[in-house]
C-alpha positions, 0 to 999 in steps of 0.5 A: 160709280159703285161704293163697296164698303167691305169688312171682315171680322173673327171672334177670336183670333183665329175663329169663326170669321165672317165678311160684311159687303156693302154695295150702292151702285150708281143708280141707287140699288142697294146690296147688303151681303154677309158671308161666313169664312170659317175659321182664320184671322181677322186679317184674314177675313179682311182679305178674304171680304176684299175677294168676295166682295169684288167677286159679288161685283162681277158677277153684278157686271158693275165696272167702275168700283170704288172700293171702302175698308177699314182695314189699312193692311188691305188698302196699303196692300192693293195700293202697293200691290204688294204685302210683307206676310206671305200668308196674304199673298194669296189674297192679293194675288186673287183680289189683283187678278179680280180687280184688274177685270174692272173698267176701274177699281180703287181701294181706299182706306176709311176709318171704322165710323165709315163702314159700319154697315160693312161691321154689322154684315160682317158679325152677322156673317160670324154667327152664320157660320154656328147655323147648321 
């Protein structure tokens, strides 16, 4: 099974946001990606590195996710397939449709200790976003 450890981060609330992607897959290979998202929330960017990082897993053909964020708003609402903010139906909606192309994808929250790997990706994505 692949672990996907992901995380989003804003410096400022909104302001430039960026998404931290942490892969091992099963046989060991080890992907360690950061992306820039621009200015939003940090909220945001949480759903936003969630989307991106399942969309890096299927361009990867990997089919068994296990999926790692320290962002309980993004655990709870893939559990529950549901989020009270509108403005974050979008995001499910992309990361439902994305993660119901798997053989198998959970999504499970873990406490920031965790995922620092994840955190690190995250703030270098942030200051990807200053680089012209």
């Amino acid at each position: 099974m692949t672990e996907v450890y992901i995380d989003g981060a804003s410096a400022g609330n909104p302001g430039p946001s960026g998404a931290g992607i942490f892969i091992k897959t099963a046989g060991g290979d080890v992907m360690r990606i950061s992306v820039p998202l621009g200015s939003m929330t940090n909220h945001h960017a949480e759903f936003a590195a969630l989307v991106e990082a399942l969309k890096v897993c299927r361009r990867e053909e990997l089919t068994l996710l296990s999926v790692r964020t320290d962002a309980q708003i993004v655990a709870d609402a893939m559990e529950k397939r549901y989020v009270k903010r509108e403005e974050f139906k979008v995001y499910l909606d992309q990361a439902l449709t994305l993660a119901d192309e798997f053989d198998f994808c959970f999504v499970k929250w873990v406490p920031s200790r965790q995922n620092r790997e994840a955190d690190g990706l995250a703030k270098r994505a942030i200051k990807m976003n200053e680089q012209p």
